[in-house]
N, C-alpha and C positions, 0 to 999 in steps of 0.2 A: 582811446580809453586811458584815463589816470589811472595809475598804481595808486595803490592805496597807503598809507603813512600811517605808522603808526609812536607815536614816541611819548617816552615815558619821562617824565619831569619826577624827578625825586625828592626837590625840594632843598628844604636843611636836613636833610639824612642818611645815615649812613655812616661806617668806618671802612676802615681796607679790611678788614678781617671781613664785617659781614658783605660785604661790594664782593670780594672772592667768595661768597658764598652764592648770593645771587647768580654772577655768573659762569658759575658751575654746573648750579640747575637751571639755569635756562639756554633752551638750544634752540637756534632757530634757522638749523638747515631746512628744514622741510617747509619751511615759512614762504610765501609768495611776496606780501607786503614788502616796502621798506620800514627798516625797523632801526630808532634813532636812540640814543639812553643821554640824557640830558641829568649829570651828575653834580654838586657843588665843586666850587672850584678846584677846593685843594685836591679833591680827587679825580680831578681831568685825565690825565697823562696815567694813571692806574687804569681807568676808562681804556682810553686811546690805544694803552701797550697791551691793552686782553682784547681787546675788538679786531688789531690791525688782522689781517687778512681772513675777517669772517664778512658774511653777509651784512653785518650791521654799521652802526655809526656812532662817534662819541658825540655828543654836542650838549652845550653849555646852556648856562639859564639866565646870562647876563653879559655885557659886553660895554667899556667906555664909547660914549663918542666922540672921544678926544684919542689926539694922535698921545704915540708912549712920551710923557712927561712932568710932571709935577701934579701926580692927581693920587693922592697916598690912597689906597683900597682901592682903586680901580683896576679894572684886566683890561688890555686892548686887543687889537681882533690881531693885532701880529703877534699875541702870545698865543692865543687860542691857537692860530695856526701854528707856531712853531711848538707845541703840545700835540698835533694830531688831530687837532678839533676841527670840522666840514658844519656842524648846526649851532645855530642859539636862537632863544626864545628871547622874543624883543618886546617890550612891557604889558607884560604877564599883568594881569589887576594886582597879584600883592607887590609888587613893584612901583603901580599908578597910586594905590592908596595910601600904602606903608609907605612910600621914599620918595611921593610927588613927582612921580617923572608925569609930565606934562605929553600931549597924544606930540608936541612938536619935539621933544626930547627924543619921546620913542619912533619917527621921523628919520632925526640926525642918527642914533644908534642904527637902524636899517640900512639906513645910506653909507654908514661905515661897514659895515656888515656885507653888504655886496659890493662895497670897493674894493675889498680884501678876498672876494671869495668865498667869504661863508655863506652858508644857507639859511636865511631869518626864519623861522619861527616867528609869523607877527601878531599877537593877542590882540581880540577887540571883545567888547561886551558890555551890557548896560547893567544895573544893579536893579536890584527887586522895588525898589520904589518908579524910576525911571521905567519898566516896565507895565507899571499898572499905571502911568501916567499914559501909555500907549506910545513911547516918542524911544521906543527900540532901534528902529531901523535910521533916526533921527541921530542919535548917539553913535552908532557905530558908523553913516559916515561920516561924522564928523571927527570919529576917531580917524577913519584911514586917510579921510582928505590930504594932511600934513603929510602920511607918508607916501600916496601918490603924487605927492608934487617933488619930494625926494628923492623917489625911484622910479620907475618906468616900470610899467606893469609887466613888461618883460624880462626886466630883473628879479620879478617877484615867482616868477616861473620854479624857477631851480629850488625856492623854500618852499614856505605855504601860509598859508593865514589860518588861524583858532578864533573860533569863535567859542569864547568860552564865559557864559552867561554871569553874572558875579554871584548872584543867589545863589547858583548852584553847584558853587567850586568848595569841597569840602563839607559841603550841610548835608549830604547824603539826597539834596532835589536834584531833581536830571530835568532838562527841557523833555518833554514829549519828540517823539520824532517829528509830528508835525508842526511844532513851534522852531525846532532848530531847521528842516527844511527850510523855512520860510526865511528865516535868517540867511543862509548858508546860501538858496535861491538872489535873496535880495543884495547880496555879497559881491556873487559872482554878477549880476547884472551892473552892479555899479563899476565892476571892473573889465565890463564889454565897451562900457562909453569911453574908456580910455584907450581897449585894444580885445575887441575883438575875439581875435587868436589867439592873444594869450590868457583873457578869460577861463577861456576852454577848457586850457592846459595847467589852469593852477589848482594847487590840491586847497581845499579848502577843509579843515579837521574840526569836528567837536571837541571841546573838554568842559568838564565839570559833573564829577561823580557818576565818572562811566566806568560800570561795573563787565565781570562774564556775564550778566542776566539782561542785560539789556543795551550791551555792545553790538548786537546784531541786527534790534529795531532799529538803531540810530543808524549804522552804517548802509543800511540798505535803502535809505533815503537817494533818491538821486544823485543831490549836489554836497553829498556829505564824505567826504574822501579819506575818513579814519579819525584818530584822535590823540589829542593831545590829555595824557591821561597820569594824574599823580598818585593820590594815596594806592591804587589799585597797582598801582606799578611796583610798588614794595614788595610786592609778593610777586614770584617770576611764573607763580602757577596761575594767578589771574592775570597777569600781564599777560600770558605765553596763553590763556584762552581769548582772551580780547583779540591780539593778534590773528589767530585761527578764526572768528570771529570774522576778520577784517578778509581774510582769505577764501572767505564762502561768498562774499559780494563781487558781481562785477555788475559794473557800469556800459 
């Protein structure tokens, strides 16, 4: 049985006043899921220093794929780690759109990513045109192809994959559970022809405007293993439902 994953991308948001506010009011002892909080940079290490010895996890929304040296605004995964940081989300759509990371960018980023030990968060998904052209499942593996040739589907075990639809990151559209099923199905089968076993074992997450009102249709989809979840994350009382949410599903 996968545990369920649950992690919350913040985005650009946030200060240390209200990041101490969040979490203050959200507690997640009683929580079953894993539960990851994925903060902008400069507030990693505030992250990191309020998580350490709770149930949860800091991780990042970005990562160089270049070793530490001459890449002015870049973060490499030896700072992440030497901040505390165990996750990052590896090319997230406003990443691929907004900053042209290419599906072989976000590839080398993964492969740096579990060199080091971190846990990738790895985003795929087609936009609302590519969709009604029918070529969904066509898109997304051509996004993962580059990063299963990078990494070994057994390296992908320890993070997870997002499937996170582009239409519906932020417009308030959510896939149907049975549109993301069929995804999230067609996912993990492409990740049987490489291994089987580790298929199995990979958590495979929804995102894109998953709310508490309909974090439970999606989650209870077979192959749907929690979410990768922003605006709703801002707020630690529909975070901290989605979560609960993710805790009523088992597989």
């Amino acid at each position: 049985m996968r545990a369920k994953l649950v992690a919350a991308n913040w985005k650009m948001n946030g200060s240390f006043e209200s990041n101490r506010r969040w979490l203050s009011q959200f507690d997640a002892a009683a929580l079953g899921c894993e539960v990851v909080v994925c903060a902008p940079c400069v507030y990693l290490a505030q992250i990191a220093e309020a998580l350490r010895g709770t149930s949860m996890s800091a991780g990042a929304q970005n990562l160089s794929a270049e070793a530490p040296g001459a890449f002015t605004g870049e973060v490499a995964a030896e700072m992440l780690i030497d901040c505390g940081i165990r996750w990052v989300i590896v090319g997230h759509s406003e990443r691929r759109t907004r900053h042209g990371e290419s599906s072989g960018m976000v590839a080398a980023k993964a492969a740096r990513a579990v060199a080091h030990g971190l846990r990738p968060i790895v985003c795929v998904g087609e936009t609302l045109n590519e969709r009604e052209q029918g070529r969904t499942l066509a898109v997304i593996g051509a996004q993962l192809a580059p990063v299963l040739d990078a990494c070994a589907a057994g390296e992908l075990v320890a993070g997870a994959i997002a499937y996170e639809p582009v239409w519906a990151i932020g417009t308030g559209k959510t896939a149907t559970p049975e549109q993301a099923q069929e995804v999230h199905a067609a996912i993990r089968s492409l990740l049987s022809r490489h291994d089987p076993g580790a298929a199995s074992r990979t958590r495979i997450v929804y995102g894109g405007s998953v709310t508490p009102s309909n974090a439970s249709a999606l989650f209870a989809q077979s192959d749907i293993d929690g979410g990768l979840i922003g605006g709703a994350s801002l707020s630690p009382s529909d975070f901290l439902s989605i979560c609960r949410s993710a805790d009523r599903i088992e597989h």
